[in-house]
C-alpha positions in Angstrom: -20.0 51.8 9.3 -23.5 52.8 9.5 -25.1 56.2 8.2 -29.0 56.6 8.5 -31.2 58.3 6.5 -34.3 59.6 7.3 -37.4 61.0 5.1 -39.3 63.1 7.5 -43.2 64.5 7.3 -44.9 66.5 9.4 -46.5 63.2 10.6 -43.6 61.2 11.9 -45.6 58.2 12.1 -45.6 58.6 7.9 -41.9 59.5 7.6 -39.1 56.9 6.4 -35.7 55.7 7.6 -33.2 53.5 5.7 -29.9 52.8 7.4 -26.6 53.1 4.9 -24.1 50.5 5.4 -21.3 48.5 3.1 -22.6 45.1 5.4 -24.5 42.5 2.7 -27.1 41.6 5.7 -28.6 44.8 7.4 -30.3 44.9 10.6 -31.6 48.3 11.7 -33.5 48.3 14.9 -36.8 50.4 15.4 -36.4 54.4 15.2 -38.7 56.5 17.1 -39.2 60.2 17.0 -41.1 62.1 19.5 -43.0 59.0 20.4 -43.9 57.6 17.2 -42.1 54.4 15.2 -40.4 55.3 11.8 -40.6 52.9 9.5 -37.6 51.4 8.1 -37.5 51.0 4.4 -35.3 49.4 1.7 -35.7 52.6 -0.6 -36.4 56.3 0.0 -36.8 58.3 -2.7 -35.6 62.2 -2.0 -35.8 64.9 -4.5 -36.3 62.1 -7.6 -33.4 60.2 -6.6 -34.0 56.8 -5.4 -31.6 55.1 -2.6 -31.2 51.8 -1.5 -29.3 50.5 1.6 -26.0 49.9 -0.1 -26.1 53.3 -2.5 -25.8 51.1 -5.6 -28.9 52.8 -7.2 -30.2 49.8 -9.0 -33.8 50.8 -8.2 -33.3 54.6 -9.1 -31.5 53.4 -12.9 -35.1 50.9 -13.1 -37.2 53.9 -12.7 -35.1 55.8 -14.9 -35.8 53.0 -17.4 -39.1 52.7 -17.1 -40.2 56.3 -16.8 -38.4 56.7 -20.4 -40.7 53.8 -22.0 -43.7 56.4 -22.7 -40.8 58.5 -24.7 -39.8 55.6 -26.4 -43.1 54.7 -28.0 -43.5 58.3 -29.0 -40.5 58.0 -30.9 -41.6 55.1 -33.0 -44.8 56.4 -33.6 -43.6 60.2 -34.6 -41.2 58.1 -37.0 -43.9 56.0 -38.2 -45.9 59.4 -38.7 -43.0 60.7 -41.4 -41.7 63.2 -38.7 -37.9 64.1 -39.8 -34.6 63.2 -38.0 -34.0 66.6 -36.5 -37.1 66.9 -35.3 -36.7 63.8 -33.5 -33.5 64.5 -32.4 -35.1 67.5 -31.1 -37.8 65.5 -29.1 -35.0 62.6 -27.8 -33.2 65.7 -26.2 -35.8 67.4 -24.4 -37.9 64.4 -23.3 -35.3 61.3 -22.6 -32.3 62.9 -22.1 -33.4 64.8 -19.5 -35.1 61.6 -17.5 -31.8 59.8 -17.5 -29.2 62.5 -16.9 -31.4 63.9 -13.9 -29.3 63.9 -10.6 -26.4 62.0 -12.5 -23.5 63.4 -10.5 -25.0 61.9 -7.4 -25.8 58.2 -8.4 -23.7 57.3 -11.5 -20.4 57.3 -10.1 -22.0 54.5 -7.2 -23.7 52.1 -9.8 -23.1 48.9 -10.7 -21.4 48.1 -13.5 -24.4 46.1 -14.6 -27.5 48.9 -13.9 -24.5 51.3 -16.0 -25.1 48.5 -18.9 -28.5 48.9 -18.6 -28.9 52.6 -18.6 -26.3 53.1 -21.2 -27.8 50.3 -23.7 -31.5 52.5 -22.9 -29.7 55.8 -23.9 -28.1 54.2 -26.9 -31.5 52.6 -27.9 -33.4 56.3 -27.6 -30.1 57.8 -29.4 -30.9 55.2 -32.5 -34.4 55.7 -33.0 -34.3 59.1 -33.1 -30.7 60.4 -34.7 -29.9 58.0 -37.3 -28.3 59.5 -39.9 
């Protein structure tokens, strides 16, 4: 079974398609619109959510990762800087929880167990530096 996805602009020679299917090996032949090749791709990103080919959302849990890093470092510096727990606690719950709970309906469910592993060992990380008690 085969779905496609496409992420249209107003130029369709700058829009992105990425064909959807349960096969390991995916072969997608060339998409034209109005004249113009579309680009296949092994990721579109739409609305902050990143897909792959197989919906396993490996690459979206990575960038959820990384984008919390910055957060992270602001932690340990505001702890470093004397700033109290609740304050902190505060911070971890406007600033990282947000980043990895953003479209969570839509990807976690579809994960691997091993990106869930990752994501869940980055929340409980961000969760320790700034709530201890």
């Amino acid at each position: 079974m085969r779905l496609i996805g496409v992420r249209q602009t107003k130029c369709y020679s700058k829009s992105n398609a990425i064909f959807f299917s349960a096969q390991k090996k995916i072969t997608a032949s060339p998409l034209t619109m109005k004249e113009s090749e579309v680009a296949n791709d092994n990721f579109v990103k739409l609305i902050g959510v990143t897909f792959d080919q197989h919906l396993r959302f490996s690459a979206h849990t990575d960038a959820l990762i990384q984008r919390c890093r910055p957060a992270f470092h602001a932690i340990i510096k505001l702890r470093k800087g004397g700033v109290k727990d609740e304050s902190l606690c505060k911070f971890y719950k406007s600033s990282v929880v947000p980043l990895l709970t953003y479209a969570a309906p839509c990807w976690f469910p579809n994960s691997l167990i091993k990106t869930l592993r990752d994501w869940r060992n980055t929340r409980d990380c961000a969760f320790e530096l700034c709530c201890r008690t």
